[in-house]
N, C-alpha and C positions, 0 to 999 in steps of 0.2 A: 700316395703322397704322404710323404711323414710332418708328424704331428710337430707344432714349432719347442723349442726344445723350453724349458723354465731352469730358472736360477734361484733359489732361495736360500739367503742366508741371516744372522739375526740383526736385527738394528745395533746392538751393541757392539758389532764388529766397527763399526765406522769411525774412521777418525775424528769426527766435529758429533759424535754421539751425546754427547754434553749439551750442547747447545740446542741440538735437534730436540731432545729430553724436553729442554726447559719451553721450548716453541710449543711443541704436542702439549705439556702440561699446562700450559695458559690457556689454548684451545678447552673454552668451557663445555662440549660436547664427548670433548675425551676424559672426562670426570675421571669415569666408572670402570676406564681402561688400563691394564699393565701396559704402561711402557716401556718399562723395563726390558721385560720379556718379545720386545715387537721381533718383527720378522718380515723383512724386504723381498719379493718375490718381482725377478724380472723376465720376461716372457718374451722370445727370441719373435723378432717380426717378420712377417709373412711375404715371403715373395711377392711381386705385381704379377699376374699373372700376363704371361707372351703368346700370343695367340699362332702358330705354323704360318707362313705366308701362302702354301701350298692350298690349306684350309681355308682360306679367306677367298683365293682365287675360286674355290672350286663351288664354295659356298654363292659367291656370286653371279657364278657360272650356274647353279643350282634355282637360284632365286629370277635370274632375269629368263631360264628357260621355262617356268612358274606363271609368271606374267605373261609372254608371249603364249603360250598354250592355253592360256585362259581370258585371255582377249582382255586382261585388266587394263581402265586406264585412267581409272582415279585409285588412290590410297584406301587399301585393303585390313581391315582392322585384324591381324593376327596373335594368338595366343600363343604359348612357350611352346608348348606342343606343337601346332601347327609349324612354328618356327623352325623347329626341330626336323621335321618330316622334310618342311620344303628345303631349311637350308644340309640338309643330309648331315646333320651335326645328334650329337646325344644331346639328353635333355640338361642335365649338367654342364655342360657345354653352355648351352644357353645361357643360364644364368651365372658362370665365368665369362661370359663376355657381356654379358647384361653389366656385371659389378667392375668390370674391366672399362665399362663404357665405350665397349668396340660398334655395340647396338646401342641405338638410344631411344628412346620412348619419343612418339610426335609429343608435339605440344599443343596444347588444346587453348581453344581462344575460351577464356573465363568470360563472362561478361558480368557486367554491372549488377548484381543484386545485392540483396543481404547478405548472404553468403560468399560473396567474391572472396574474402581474408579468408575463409577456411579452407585448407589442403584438402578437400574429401574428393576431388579427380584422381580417379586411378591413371597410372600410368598407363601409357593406349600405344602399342607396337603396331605399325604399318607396315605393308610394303615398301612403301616411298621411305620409311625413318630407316631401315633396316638397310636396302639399297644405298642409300645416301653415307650411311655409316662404316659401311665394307666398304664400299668406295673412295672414299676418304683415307681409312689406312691403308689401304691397297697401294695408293698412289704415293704416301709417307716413305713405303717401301723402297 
């Protein structure tokens, strides 16, 4: 996979460079800063990644023959690895479709404590979240 590509060129090139100057220079945190000298850097954006329809099929073809041969029949709390193994996927993989949001993490019921507002639940991969989520694109398809 190639890296996304950068662009940098200096603040001064810019037509409304003037104006921009006298903005940054009012910015009382840019004191101690050459503006003069600045330098714009734009960073080519990253593909979404597209997951093979073939892969998806085969994966869930993978995950429900999983379940059946292991008599599952509540939601099975699985790890990237395991994930990995059951849905015949690399481990990279995984986590392109973790951040693709092809897989989604269950959602855990919080309940009522002092601690309900703090985020400190990890995200929890089941059988059922990970089925439900192939499934879902599969049928997009």
């Amino acid at each position: 996979m190639t890296r996304p590509r950068k662009y940098t060129f200096p603040l001064s090139d810019l037509e409304g460079f003037e104006k921009i100057r006298l903005e940054l220079e009012s910015n009382p945190g840019l004191g101690g800063f050459d503006i003069e000298n600045g330098i714009i850097t734009l960073k080519q954006r990253k593909q979404s990644y597209i997951a093979q329809p073939e892969n998806l099929k085969r994966a869930i073809v993978s995950l429900e023959r999983y379940i059946s041969q292991n008599g599952i029949t509540e939601p099975v709390e699985l790890s990237k690895r395991e994930m990995s193994d059951i849905l015949c996927i690399s481990r990279p993989t995984v986590d392109k479709w973790i951040d693709a949001e092809i897989i989604k993490a269950e959602v855990t019921e919080i309940t009522n404590d002092k601690f309900s507002s703090i985020q400190y639940y990890p995200k929890i991969f089941t059988t059922r979240s990970v089925l439900q989520g192939l499934k879902k694109l599969v049928d997009k398809l």
